[in-house]
C-alpha positions in Angstrom: -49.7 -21.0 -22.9 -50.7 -22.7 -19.6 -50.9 -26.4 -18.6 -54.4 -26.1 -18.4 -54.7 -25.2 -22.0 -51.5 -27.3 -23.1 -53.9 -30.2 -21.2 -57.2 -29.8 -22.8 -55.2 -29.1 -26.4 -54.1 -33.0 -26.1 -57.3 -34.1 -25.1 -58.6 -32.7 -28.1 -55.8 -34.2 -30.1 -55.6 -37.6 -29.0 -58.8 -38.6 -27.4 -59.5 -42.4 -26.9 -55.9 -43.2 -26.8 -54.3 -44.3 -23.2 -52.4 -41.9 -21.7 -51.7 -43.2 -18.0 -51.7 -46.7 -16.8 -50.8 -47.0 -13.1 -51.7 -49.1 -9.8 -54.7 -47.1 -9.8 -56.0 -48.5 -13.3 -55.6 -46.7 -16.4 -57.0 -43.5 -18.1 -57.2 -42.5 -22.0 -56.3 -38.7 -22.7 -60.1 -37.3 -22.7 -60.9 -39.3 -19.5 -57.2 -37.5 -17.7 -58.5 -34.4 -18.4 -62.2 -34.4 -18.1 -61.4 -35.8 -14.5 -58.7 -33.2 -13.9 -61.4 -30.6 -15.0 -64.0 -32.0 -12.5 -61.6 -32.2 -10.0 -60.8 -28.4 -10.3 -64.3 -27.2 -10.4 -64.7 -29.4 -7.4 -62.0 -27.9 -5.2 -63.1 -24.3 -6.7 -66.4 -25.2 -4.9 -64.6 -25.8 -1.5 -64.2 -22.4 -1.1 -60.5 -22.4 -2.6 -59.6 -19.2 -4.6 -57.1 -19.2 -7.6 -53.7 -18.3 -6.2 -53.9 -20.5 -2.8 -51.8 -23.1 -2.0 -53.0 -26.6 -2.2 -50.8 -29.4 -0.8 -50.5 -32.5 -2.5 -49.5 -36.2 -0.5 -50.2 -38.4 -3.4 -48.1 -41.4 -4.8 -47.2 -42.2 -8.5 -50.4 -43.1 -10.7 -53.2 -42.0 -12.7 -54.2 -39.8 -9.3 -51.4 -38.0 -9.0 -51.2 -37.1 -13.1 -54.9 -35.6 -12.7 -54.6 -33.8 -9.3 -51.3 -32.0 -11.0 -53.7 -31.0 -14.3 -56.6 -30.6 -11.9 -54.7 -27.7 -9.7 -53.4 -26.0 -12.7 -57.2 -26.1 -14.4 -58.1 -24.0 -11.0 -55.4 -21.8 -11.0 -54.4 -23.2 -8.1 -50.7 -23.9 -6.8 -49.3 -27.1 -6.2 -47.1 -28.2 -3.1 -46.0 -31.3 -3.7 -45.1 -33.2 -0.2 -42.6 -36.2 -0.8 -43.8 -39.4 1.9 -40.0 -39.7 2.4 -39.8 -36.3 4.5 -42.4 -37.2 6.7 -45.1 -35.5 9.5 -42.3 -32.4 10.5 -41.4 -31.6 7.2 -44.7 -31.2 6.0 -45.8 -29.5 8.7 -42.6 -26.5 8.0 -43.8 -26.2 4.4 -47.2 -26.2 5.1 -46.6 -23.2 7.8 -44.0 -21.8 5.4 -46.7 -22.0 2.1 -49.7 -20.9 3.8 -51.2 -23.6 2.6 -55.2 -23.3 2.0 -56.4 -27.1 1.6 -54.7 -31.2 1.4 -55.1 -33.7 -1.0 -53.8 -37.1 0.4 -53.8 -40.6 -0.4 -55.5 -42.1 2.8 -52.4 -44.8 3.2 -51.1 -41.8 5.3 -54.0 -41.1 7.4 -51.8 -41.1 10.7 -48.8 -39.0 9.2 -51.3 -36.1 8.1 -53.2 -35.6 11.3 -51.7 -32.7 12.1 -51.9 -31.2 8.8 -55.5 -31.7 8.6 -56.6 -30.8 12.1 -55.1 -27.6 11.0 -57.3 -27.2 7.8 -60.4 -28.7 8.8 -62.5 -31.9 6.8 -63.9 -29.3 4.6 -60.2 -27.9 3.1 -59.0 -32.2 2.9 -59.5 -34.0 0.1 -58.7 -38.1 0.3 -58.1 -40.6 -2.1 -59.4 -44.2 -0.3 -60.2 -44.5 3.4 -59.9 -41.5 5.1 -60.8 -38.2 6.8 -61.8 -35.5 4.8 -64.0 -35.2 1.4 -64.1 -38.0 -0.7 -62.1 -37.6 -4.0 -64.9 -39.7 -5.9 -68.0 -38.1 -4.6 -66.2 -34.5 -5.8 -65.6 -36.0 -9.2 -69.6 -36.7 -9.1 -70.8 -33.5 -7.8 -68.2 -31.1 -9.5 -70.2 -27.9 -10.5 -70.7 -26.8 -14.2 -69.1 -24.1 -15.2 -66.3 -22.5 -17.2 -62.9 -22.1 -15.8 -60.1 -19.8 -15.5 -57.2 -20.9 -17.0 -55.1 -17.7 -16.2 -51.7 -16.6 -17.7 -48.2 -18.0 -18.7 -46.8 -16.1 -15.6 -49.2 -17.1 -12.8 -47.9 -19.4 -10.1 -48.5 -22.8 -10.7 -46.1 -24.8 -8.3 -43.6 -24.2 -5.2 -40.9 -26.9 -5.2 -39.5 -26.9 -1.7 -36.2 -27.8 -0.5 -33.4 -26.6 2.4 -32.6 -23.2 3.7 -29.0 -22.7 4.7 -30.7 -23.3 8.4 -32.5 -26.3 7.2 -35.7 -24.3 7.3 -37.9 -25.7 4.0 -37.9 -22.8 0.9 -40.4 -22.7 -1.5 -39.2 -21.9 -5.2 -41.7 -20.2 -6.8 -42.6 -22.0 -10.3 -45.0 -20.4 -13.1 -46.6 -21.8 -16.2 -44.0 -20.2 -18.1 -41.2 -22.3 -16.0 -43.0 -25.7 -16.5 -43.6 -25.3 -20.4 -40.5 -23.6 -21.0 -38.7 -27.1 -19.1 -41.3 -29.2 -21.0 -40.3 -28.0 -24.0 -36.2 -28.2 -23.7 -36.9 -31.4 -22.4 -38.7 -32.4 -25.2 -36.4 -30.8 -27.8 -32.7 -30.9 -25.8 -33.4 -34.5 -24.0 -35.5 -36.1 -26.2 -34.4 -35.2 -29.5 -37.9 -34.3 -30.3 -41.2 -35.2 -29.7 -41.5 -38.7 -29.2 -43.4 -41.0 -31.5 -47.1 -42.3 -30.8 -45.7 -45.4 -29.9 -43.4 -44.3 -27.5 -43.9 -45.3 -23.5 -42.2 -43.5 -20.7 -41.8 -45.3 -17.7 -42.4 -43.4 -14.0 -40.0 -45.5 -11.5 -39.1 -42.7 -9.8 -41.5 -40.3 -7.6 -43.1 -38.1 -10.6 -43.0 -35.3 -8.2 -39.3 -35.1 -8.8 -37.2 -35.6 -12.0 -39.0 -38.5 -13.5 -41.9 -35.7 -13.5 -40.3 -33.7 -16.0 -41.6 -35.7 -18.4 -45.1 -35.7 -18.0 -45.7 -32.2 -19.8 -43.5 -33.5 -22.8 -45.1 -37.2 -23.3 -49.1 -35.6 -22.3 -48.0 -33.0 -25.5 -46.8 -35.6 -27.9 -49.8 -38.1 -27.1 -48.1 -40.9 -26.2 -48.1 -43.5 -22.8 -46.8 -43.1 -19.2 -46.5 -46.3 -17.0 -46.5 -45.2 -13.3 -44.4 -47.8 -10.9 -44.7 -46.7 -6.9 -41.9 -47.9 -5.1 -40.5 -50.3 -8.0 -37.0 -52.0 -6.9 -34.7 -52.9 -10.3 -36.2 -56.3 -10.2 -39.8 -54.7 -10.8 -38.4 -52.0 -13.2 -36.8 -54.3 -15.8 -40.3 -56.5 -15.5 -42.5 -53.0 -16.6 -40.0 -52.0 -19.6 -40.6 -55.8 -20.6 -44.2 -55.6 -19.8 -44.9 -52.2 -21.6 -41.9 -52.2 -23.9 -40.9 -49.0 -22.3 -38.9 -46.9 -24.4 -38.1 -44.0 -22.0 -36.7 -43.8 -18.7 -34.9 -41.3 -16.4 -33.3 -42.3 -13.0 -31.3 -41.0 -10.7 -27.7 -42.7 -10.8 -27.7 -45.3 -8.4 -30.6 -46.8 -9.8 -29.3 -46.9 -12.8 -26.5 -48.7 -11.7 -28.6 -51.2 -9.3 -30.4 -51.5 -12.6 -27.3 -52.6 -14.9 -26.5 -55.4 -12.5 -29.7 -56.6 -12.1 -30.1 -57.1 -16.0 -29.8 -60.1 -17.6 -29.8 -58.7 -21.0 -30.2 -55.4 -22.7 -33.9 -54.2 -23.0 -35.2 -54.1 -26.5 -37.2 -51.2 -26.7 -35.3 -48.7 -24.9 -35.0 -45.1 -26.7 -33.3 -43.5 -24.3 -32.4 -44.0 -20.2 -31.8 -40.3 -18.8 -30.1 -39.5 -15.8 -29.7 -36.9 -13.8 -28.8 -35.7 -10.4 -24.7 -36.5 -10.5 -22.5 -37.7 -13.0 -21.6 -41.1 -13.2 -18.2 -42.8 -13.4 -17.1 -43.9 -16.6 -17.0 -47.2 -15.5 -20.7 -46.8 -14.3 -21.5 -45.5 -17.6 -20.1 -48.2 -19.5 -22.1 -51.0 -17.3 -24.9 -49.0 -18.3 -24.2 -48.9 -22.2 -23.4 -52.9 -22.3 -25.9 -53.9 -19.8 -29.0 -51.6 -20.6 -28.4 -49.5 -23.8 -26.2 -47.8 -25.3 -28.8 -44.3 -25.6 -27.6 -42.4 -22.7 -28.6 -38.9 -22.1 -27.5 -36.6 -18.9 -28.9 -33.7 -18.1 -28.3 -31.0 -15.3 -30.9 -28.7 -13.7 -32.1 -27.3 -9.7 -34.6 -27.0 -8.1 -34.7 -23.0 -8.7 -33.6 -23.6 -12.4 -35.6 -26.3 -13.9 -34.2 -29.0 -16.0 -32.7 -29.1 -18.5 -29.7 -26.4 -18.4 -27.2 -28.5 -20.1 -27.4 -32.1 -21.8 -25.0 -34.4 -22.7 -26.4 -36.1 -24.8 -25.9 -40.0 -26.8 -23.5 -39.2 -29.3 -21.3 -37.3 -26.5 -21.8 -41.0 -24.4 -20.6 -42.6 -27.8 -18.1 -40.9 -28.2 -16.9 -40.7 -24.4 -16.7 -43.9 -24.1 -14.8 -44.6 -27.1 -11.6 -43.2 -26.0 -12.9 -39.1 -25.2 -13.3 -39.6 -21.2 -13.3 -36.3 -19.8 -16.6 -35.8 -21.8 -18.5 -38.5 -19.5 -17.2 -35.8 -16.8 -18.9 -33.0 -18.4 -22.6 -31.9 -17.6 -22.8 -31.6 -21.4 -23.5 -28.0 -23.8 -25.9 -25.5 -22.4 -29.5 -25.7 -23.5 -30.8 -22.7 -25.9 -33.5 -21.8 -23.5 -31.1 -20.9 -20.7 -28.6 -18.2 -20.7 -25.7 -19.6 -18.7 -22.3 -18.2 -17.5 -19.7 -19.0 -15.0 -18.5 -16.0 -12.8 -16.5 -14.5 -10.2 -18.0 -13.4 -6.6 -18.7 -10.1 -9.0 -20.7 -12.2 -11.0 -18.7 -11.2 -13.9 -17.6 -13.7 -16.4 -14.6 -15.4 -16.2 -12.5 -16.7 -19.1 -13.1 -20.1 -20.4 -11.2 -23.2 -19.0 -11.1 -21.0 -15.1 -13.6 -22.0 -12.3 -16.7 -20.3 -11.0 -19.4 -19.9 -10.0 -22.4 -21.0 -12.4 -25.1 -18.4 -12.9 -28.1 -19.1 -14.9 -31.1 -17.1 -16.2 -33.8 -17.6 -18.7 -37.4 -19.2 -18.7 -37.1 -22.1 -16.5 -35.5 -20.1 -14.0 -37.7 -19.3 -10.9 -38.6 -16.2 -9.9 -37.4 -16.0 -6.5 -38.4 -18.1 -3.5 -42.2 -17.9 -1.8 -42.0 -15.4 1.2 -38.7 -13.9 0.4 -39.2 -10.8 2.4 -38.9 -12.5 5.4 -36.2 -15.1 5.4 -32.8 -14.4 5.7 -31.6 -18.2 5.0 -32.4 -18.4 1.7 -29.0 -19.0 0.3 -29.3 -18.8 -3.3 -29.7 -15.1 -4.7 -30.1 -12.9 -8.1 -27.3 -11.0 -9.4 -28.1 -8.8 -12.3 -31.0 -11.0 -13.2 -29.1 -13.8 -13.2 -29.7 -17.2 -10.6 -26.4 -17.7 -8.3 -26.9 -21.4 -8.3 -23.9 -22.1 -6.2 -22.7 -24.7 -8.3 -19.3 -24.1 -9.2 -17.8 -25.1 -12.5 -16.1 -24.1 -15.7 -16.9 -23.7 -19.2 -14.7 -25.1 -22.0 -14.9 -25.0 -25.8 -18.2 -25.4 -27.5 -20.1 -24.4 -24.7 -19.5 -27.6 -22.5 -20.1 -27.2 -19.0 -18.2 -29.2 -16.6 -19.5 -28.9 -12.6 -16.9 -28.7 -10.3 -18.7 -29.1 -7.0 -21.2 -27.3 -5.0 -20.0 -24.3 -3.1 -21.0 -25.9 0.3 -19.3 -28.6 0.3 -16.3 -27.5 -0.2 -13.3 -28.9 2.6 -10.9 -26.4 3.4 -7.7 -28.6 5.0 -4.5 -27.0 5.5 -5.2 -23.6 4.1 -6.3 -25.5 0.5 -9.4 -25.5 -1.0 -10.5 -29.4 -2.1 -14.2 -30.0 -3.9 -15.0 -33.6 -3.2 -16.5 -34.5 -6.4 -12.6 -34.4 -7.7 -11.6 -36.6 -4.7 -14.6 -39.2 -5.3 -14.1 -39.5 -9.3 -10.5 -40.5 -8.5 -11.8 -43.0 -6.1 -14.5 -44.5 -8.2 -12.0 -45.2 -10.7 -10.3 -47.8 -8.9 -12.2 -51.7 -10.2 -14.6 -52.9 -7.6 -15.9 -49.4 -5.8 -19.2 -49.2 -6.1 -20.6 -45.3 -4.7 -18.0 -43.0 -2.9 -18.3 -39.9 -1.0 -15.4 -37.8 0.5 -16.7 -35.2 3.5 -14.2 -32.9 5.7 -14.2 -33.4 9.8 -13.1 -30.9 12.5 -9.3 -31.3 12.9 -7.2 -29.1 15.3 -4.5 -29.4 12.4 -5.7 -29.0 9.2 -9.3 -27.2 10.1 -10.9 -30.1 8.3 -9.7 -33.9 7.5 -10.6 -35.1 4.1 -12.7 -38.5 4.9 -13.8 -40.9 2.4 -16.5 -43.3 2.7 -16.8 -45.9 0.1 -18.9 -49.6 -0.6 -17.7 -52.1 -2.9 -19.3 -54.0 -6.1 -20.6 -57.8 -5.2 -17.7 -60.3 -5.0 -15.1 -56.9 -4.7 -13.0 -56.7 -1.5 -11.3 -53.8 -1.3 -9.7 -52.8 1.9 -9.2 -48.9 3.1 -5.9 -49.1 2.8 -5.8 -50.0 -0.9 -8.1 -46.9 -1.8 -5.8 -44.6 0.0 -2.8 -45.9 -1.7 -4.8 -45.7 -4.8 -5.8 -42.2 -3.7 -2.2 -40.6 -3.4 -1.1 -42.6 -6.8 -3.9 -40.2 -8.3 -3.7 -37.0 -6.4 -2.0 -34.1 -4.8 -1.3 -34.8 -1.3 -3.6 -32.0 0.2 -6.3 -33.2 -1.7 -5.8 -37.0 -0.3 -7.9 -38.9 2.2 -6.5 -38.6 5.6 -8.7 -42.2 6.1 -11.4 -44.2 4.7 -14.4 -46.3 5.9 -15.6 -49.1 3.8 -20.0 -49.3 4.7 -22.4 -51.9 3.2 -24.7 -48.4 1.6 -23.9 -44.9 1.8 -27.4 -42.9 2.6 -29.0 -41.2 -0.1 -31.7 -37.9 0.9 -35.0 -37.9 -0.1 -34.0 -37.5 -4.3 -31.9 -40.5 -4.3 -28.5 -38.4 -3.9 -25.4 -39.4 -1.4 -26.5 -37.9 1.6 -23.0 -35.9 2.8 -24.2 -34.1 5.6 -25.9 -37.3 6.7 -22.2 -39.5 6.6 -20.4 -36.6 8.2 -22.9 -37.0 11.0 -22.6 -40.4 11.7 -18.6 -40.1 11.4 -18.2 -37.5 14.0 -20.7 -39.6 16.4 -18.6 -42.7 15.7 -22.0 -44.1 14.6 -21.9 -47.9 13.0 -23.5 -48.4 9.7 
């Protein structure tokens, strides 16, 4: 199976129905992917080869749906750029990749100049005003002709993220990883396939985890809604609008979300999130406020989603006196083989830490010019992922994450994970989003520092969280002092940006 095939199999099946509705219009499932197959001819024509790298700059609609089929019709891979990076990071991944050709949204004309100065008007494609070839003339003068639609372990993607030098790496996804995530998302997430009448809502960029749903809801034949740039305000109006029924977010919109709703939506399935856990009292804003179907589920970028879920009945039952399930990352996913290890990368017994090591079909197979980087930072051992995620297993399968590796504060000689310090601190009433980080210290090597913002009407002063904070925990693992901010940053996928606090701490920058 390939997404090609998978693509032109649900045009077949479902025809005339819609299948995308976005800012750019909307597009039934036989227009999608008759586009998507001109499109692919069309860039075929350009001179691009199967196997070359094609860049992609496009925000969430029906163009960015198509341009993902219409790269995977021509065998081509997909670079997804996010706009949040901006000009230098593009320009590292596109050196990085190779890449052989751009297809932009012409909003970001001036950001891609140097990016398409390097590939020439003839390998840049636009969508709008802007250099390059038109994306609606090479709809109208695509080529006939059969295409290739290549083999389940082809490369169909790189998903790029950090080097342990910041340098962007490329993970190298197939056709095989993308189904085999479509499919445990469908079955592990979802429950199943969902119904004909069932709408999934894009608020976040499709390019990152609201996108692991397109596969699933283009199989079953049912709607997407695209939203670009959507606040909570503009969310809640679409799931009235469409009467969405599926939605994943990243954490802090989902909590932006539960206070901005008046009254639980309707016709709301399921809201998925993933990314981080939430606190519990997070959780249960998010059961009273929006509904009650809450799934979780935990994946990288070099092992895609879903590995483990946790899943409604485990939020039920969390919440109804079971907390330290709302902790877990839920029970592994039969599509993934999963263990936690020692730095032999041999097992260690259930209910001790390690590190998490994952294999199986949504697990990439290794990063795009390997050979020569030596900041890669994740490796294989014995076939197995080293996610560096560290974590323990506990009875019936249940993973429960730890921390990551690098971001671990040594202080004193001790090893502390800040997830353990921020779940204590979010449990006190009135925090809103916490983040502890470790600063050079000539006494303890690092000083455990939490930063912290408060609910609406919620006043909670630093010294109140630190007495809350030794109440809670050991003493090594307490906050040596505490910052109350209006926001903490987030990175580019909506996560508390760490490195990014820690920086602005040690340069006694104002927030």
């Amino acid at each position: 199976m390939t997404i090609g095939l998978l693509a032109r199999r649900a045009a077949a099946r479902f025809g005339d129905r819609p299948a995308v509705i976005g800012p750019d219009g909307g597009r039934s499932f036989t227009e999608l992917v008759d586009r998507a197959d001109r499109l692919a001819r069309a860039l075929l024509a350009l001179g691009l080869r199967p196997g070359e790298r094609v860049m992609e700059l496009l925000p969430n609609g029906c163009a960015l749906v198509e341009s993902d089929l219409a790269l995977a019709l021509a065998g081509l891979v997909r670079v997804p750029l996010n706009p949040r990076l901006g000009p230098r990071e593009w320009e590292r991944m596109a050196d990085d990749c190779g890449a052989g050709a751009l297809i932009y949204d012409g909003r970001y004309t001036e950001e891609t100049e140097a990016l398409r100065s390097g590939l020439g008007a003839a390998r840049t494609v636009v969508l709008g005003e802007g250099p390059g070839q038109p994306w609606t003339r090479l709809h109208d003068t695509a080529p006939a002709g059969p295409l290739r639609l290549g083999h389940a372990d082809d490369l169909a993607g790189l998903a790029y993220s950090s080097g342990t030098t910041g340098h962007p790496k490329g993970a190298r996804r197939t056709h095989r990883n993308r189904i085999a995530s479509a499919l445990a998302m469908t079955h592990e997430v979802l429950g199943g396939p969902p119904a004909r009448d069932s709408v999934y809502l894009h608020a976040g960029p499709a390019i990152h985890t609201s996108g692991l749903f397109v596969l699933p809801f283009l199989m079953a034949g049912a709607l997407q809604v695209m939203l670009d740039h959507a606040d909570a305000e503009q969310i809640l109006h679409a799931i009235d609008e469409y009467q969405v029924t599926h939605i994943a977010l990243v954490p802090t919109m989902v909590d932006r979300l539960a206070h901005a709703a008046t009254a639980p939506p309707s016709s709301l399935r399921m809201l998925a999130y993933a990314g981080s856990p939430m606190p519990v009292e997070h959780i249960r804003r998010a059961s009273e406020r929006l509904t009650p179907r809450l799934v979780q589920y935990y994946g990288l970028v070099e092992a895609m989603p879903p590995l483990t879920v946790l899943d409604e009945d485990d939020h039920a039952r969390g919440l109804a006196g079971r907390p330290e399930l709302l902790a877990s990352a839920g029970r592994i996913c039969p599509a993934v083989d999963l263990r936690v290890a020692g730095e032999d990368g041999r097992p260690v017994p259930e209910g001790e830490t390690g590190e998490v090591l994952v294999s199986g079909d949504p697990v990439t197979t290794g990063y795009f010019n390997a050979a020569d980087r030596d900041d890669l930072g994740k490796s294989f051992i014995d076939g197995y992922l080293r996610t560096g995620d560290v974590g323990r297993l506990g009875p019936g399968g249940r993973l429960w994450l730890t921390d990551r590796r690098n971001d671990m504060i040594i202080t004193g000689g001790y090893n502390v994970y800040p997830r353990e310090v921020e779940e204590a601190i979010t449990c006190l009433p009135g925090i809103a989003s916490a983040a502890v980080v470790g600063l050079p210290d000539e006494r303890w090597g690092q000083r455990i520092t939490a930063v912290y913002s408060c609910l609406p009407d919620h006043e909670i002063e630093p010294s109140q969280l630190l007495t809350h904070c030794r109440d809670r925990l050991p003493s090594h693992k307490c906050p040596k002092s505490a910052h109350r901010v209006t926001d903490l940053p987030l990175n580019v996928t909506g996560k508390i940006h760490r490195r990014e606090i820690a920086r602005r701490l040690m340069n006694a920058e104002r927030w």
